[in-house]
VEXDREN-2710 file (C-alpha; in Angstrom, 1 decimal):
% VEXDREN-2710
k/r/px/py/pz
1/UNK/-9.4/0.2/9.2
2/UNK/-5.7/0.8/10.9
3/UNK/-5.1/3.6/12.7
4/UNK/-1.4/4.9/11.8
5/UNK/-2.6/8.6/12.0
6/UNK/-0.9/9.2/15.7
7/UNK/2.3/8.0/14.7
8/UNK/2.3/9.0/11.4
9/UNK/1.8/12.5/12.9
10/UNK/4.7/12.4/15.4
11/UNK/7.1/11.5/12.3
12/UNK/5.7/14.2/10.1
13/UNK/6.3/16.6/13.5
14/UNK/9.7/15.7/14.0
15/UNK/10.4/17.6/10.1
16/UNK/7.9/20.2/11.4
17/UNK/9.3/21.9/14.1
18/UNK/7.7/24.9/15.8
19/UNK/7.3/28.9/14.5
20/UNK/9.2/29.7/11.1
21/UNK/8.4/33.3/9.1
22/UNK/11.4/32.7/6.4
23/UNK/11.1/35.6/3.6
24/UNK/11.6/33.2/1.0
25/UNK/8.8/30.7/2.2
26/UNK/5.9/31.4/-0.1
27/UNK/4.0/29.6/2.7
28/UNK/4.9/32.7/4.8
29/UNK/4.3/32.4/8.4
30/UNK/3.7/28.8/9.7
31/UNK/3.9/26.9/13.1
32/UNK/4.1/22.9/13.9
33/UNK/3.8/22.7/9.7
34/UNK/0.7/24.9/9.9
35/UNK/0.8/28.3/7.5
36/UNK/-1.0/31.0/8.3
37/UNK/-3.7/30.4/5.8
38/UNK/-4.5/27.2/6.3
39/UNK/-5.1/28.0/10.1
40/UNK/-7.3/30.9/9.2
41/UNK/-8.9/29.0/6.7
42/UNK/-9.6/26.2/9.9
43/UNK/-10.5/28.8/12.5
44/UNK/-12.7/31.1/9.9
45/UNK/-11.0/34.2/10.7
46/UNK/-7.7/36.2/10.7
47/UNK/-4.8/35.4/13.1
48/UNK/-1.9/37.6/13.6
49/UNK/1.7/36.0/14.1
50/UNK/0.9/36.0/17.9
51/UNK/-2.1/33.3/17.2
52/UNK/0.8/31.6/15.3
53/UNK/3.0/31.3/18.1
54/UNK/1.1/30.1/20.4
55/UNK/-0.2/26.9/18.1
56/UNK/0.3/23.5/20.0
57/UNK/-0.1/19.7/18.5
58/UNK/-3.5/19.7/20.5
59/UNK/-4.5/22.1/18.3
60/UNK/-3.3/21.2/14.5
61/UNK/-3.9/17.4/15.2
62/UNK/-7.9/17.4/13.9
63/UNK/-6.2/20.1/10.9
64/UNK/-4.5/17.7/10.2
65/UNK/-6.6/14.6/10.5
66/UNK/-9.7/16.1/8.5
67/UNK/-7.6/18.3/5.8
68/UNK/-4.7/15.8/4.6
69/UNK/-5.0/12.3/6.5
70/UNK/-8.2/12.1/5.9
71/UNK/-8.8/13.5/2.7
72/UNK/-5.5/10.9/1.1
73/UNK/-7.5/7.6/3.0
74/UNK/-4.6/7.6/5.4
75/UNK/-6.4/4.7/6.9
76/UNK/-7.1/2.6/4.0
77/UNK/-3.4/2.9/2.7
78/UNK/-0.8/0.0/3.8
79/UNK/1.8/1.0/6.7
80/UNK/4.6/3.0/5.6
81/UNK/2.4/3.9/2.3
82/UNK/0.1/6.1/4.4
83/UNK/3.4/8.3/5.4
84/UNK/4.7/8.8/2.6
85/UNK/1.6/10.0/1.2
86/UNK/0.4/11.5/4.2
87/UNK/3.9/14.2/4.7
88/UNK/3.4/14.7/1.1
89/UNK/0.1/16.1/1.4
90/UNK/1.4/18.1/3.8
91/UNK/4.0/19.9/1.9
92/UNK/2.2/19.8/-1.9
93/UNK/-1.0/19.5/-1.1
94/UNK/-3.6/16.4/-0.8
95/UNK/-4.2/16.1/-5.3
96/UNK/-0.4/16.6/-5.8
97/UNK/0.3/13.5/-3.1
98/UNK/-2.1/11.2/-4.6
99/UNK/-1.4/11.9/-8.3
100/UNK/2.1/10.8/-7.2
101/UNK/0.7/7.3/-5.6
102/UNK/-1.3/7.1/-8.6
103/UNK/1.9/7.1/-11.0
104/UNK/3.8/4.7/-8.2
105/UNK/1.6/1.9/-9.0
106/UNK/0.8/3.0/-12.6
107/UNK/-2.8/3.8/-12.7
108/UNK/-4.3/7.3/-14.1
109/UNK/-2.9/9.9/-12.2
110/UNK/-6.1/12.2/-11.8
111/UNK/-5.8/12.9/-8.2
112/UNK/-9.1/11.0/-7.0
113/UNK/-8.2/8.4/-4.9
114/UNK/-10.8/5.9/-5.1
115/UNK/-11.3/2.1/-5.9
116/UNK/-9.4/1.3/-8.5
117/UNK/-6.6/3.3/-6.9
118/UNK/-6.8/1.6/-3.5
119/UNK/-7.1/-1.8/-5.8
120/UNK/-3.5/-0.4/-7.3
121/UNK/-2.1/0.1/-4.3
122/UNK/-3.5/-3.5/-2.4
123/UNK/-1.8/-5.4/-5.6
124/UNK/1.5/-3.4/-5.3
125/UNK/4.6/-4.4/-3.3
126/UNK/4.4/-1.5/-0.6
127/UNK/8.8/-1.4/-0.9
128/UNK/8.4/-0.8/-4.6
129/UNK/5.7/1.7/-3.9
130/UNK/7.9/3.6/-1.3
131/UNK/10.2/4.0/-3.4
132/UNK/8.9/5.4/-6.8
133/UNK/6.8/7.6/-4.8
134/UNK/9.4/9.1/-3.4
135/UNK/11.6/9.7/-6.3
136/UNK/9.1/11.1/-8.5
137/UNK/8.2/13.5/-4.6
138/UNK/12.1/14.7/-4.9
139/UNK/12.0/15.3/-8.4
140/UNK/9.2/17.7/-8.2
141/UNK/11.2/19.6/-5.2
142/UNK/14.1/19.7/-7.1
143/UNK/12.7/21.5/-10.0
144/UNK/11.2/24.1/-7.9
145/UNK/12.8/27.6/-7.8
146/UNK/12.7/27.6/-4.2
147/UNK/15.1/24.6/-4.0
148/UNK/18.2/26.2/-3.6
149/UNK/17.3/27.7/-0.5
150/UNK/15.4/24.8/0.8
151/UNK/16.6/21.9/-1.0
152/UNK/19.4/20.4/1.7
153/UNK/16.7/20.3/4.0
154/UNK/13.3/18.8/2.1
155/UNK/16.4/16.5/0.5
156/UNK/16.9/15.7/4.0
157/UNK/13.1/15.1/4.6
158/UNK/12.3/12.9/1.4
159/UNK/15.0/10.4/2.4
160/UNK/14.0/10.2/6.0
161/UNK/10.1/9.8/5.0
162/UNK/11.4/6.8/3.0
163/UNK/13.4/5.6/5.7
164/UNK/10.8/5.3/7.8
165/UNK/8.0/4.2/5.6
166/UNK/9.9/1.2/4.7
167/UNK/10.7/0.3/8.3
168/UNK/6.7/1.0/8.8
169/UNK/5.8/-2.0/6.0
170/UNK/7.5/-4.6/8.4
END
């Protein structure tokens, strides 16, 4: 087991940033990455946008860990790979990211990530892997409606995650 998870965060927090309520975000009110039903889903109850504001990395990192690291075998992926995979889940959810690694190295795409997957991904060059996973990440955005509002930026985001996952694989 390796444990890229802390700076896998810190990359995925630099895109984050802190407290955003844009009308146009059907995530609606989210902090450090965090919407405001994911973190009521986490604490069990409702929070108001005060709650939201006042969210700190100390508090989102096990969110985090358990609901998109861990749940895409962060640890189990090769360096770099695990970013990639890992902000995707983030942003489209934990199924969406690993359907996407399954089509990168060309096994059934059924969003459970399990031996023959991991298999996959051991046999595949990591570069290669990197970067089909990311272009079939910026089509999806690109087709979404919300792109013209938010497309510069997650365009933005995609090319940095690669940048950095490849630099990560050395």
């Amino acid at each position: 087991m390796k444990t890229n998870f802390e700076a896998c965060l810190k990359y995925l927090l630099q895109h984050e940033g802190g407290f955003v309520n844009h009308p146009s975000d059907p995530g609606s009110m989210t902090n450090l990455g965090i919407t405001k039903a994911v973190w009521e889903e986490w604490t069990g109850h409702k929070v108001d946008e005060a709650a939201m504001r006042k969210l700190t990395v100390a508090d989102v990192t096990p969110l985090y860990k358990r609901k998109y690291w861990d749940k895409v075998r962060g640890d189990e992926l090769p360096s770099g790979v695990d970013y990639c995979v890992f902000d995707a889940a983030v942003n489209s959810g934990p199924g969406r990211a690993v359907k996407w690694l399954q089509e990168a190295v060309g096994v059934v795409a059924d969003g459970a990530l399990g031996p023959k997957t991991l298999a996959a991904v051991a046999a595949a060059d990591d570069q290669a892997t990197i970067d089909k996973y990311n272009a079939t990440r910026l089509k999806f955005l690109q087709a979404l409606p919300t792109w013209a509002v938010f497309g510069r930026g997650w365009g933005i985001r995609v090319a940095d995650v690669k940048k950095t996952a490849s630099t990560m694989t050395a």
